[in-house]
C-alpha positions as CSV (number, residue, x, y, z in Angstrom):
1,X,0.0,0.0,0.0
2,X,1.6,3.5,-1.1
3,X,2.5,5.7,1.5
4,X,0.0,8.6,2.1
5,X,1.5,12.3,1.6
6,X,1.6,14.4,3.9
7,X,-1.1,17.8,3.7
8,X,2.1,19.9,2.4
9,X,2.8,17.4,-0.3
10,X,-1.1,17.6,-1.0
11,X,-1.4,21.3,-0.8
12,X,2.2,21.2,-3.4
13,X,0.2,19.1,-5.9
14,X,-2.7,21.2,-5.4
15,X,-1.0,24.4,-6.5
16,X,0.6,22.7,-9.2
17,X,-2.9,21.6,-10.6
18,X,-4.7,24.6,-9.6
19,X,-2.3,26.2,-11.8
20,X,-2.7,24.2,-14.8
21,X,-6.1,24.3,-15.0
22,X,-6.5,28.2,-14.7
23,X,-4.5,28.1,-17.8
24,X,-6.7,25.5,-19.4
25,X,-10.1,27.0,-18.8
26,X,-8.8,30.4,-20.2
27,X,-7.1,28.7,-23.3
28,X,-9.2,28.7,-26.4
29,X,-10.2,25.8,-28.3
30,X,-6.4,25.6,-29.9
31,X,-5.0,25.9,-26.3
32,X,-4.4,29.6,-26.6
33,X,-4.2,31.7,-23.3
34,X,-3.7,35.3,-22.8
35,X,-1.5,37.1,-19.9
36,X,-4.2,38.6,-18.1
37,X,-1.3,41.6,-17.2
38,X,0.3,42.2,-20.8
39,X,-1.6,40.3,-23.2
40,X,0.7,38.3,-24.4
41,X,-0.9,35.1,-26.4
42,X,0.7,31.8,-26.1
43,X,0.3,28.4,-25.7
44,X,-1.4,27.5,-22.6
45,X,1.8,25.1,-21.4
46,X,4.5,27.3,-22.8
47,X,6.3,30.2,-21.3
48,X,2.9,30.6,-18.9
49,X,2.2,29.9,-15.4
50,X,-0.6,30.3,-13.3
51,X,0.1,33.4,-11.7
52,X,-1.6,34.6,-7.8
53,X,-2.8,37.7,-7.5
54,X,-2.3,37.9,-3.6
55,X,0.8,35.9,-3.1
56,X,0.8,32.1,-1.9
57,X,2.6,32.5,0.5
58,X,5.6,30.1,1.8
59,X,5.0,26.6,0.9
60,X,1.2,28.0,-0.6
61,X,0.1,28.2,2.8
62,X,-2.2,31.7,1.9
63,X,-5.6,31.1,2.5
64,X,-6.3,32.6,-1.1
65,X,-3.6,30.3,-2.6
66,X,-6.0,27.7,-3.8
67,X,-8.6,29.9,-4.3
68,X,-9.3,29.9,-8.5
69,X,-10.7,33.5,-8.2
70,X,-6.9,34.5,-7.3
71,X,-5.6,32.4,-10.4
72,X,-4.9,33.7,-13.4
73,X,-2.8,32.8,-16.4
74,X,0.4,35.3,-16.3
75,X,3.4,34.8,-18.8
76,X,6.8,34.2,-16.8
77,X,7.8,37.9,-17.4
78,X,4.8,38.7,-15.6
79,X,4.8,36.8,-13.2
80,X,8.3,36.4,-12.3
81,X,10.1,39.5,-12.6
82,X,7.4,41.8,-13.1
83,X,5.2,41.1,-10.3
84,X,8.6,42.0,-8.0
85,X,10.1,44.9,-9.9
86,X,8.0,46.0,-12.4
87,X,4.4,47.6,-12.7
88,X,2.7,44.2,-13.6
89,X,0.5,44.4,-9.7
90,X,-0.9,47.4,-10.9
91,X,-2.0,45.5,-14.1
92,X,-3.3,42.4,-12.5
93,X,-5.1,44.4,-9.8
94,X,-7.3,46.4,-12.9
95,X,-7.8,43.0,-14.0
96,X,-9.1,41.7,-11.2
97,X,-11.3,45.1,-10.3
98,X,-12.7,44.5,-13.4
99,X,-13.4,40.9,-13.6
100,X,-14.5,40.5,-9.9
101,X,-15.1,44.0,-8.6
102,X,-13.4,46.4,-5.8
103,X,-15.1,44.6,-2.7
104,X,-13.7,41.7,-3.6
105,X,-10.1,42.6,-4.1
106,X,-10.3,44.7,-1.1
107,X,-11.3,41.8,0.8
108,X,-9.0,39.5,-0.9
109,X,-6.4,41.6,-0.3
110,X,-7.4,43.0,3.6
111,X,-8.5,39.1,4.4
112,X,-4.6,37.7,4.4
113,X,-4.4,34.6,6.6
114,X,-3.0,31.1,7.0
115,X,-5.0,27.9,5.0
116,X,-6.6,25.9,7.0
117,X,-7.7,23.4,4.9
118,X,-7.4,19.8,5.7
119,X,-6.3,16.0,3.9
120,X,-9.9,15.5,3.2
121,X,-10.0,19.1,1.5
122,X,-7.2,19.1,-0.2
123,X,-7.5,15.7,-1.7
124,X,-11.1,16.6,-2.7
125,X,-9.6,19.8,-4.2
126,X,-7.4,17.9,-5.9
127,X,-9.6,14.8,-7.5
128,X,-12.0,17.7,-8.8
129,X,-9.2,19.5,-10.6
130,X,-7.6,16.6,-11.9
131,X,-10.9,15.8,-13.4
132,X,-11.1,19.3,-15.1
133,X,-7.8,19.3,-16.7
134,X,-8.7,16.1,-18.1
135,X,-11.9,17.7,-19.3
136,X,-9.7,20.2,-20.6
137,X,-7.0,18.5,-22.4
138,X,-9.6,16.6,-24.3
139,X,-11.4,19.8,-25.2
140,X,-8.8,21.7,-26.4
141,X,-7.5,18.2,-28.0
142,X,-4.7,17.0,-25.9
143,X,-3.9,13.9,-24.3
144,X,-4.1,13.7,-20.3
């Protein structure tokens, strides 16, 4: 019998999926996805990530960390260098006024504290993702 992982090796795999599927629901039909801070159009598996618009924290422990409202597909530009040095923040945060409204980045952003989410959770979390990348992938004509 495999050895169950730990809730940090859940909430890693989490993350990872979380991440991929942000990317997948926003890719057109070709597997297209747009930086939602510069524009930039590319493949939904190259050059992007799933980028957080209120940081995960360390080790993804943010409550809003595997939250999908708070995960967007960014390029690695973006997300990466720009979201530390450059204006890109400013850029996601019109994004995210716009697509969800001021109350709710205010309270995204004001409403900062520790995950508490549990195995049970987190491997819930996990099976439903799985299940929509594999949606997905076969929507957009991949294989899983």
């Amino acid at each position: 019998m495999p050895k169950k992982k730990t809730v940090q090796q859940l909430r890693k795999q989490c993350l990872e999926v979380l991440q991929q599927l942000v990317r997948l629901k926003a890719a057109d039909d070709d597997g297209y996805c747009s930086c939602v801070t510069c524009g930039v159009v590319r493949q939904w598996n190259d050059s992007m990530d799933g980028g957080h618009f209120v940081a995960k924290g360390q080790g993804g422990r943010n409550m809003w960390a595997l939250v999908e409202e708070n995960v967007h597909p960014q390029c690695k530009g973006c997300n990466g260098f720009g979201m530390k040095y450059g204006n890109t923040e400013k850029a996601y945060t019109l994004y995210m006024v716009d697509m969800y409204g001021r109350e709710k980045v205010d309270e995204m952003l004001q409403k900062n504290v520790t995950s508490k989410l549990n195995r049970i959770e987190l491997e819930d979390l996990l099976h439903d993702w799985k299940q929509q990348v594999s949606d997905n992938l076969k929507r957009i004509g991949q294989k899983c």
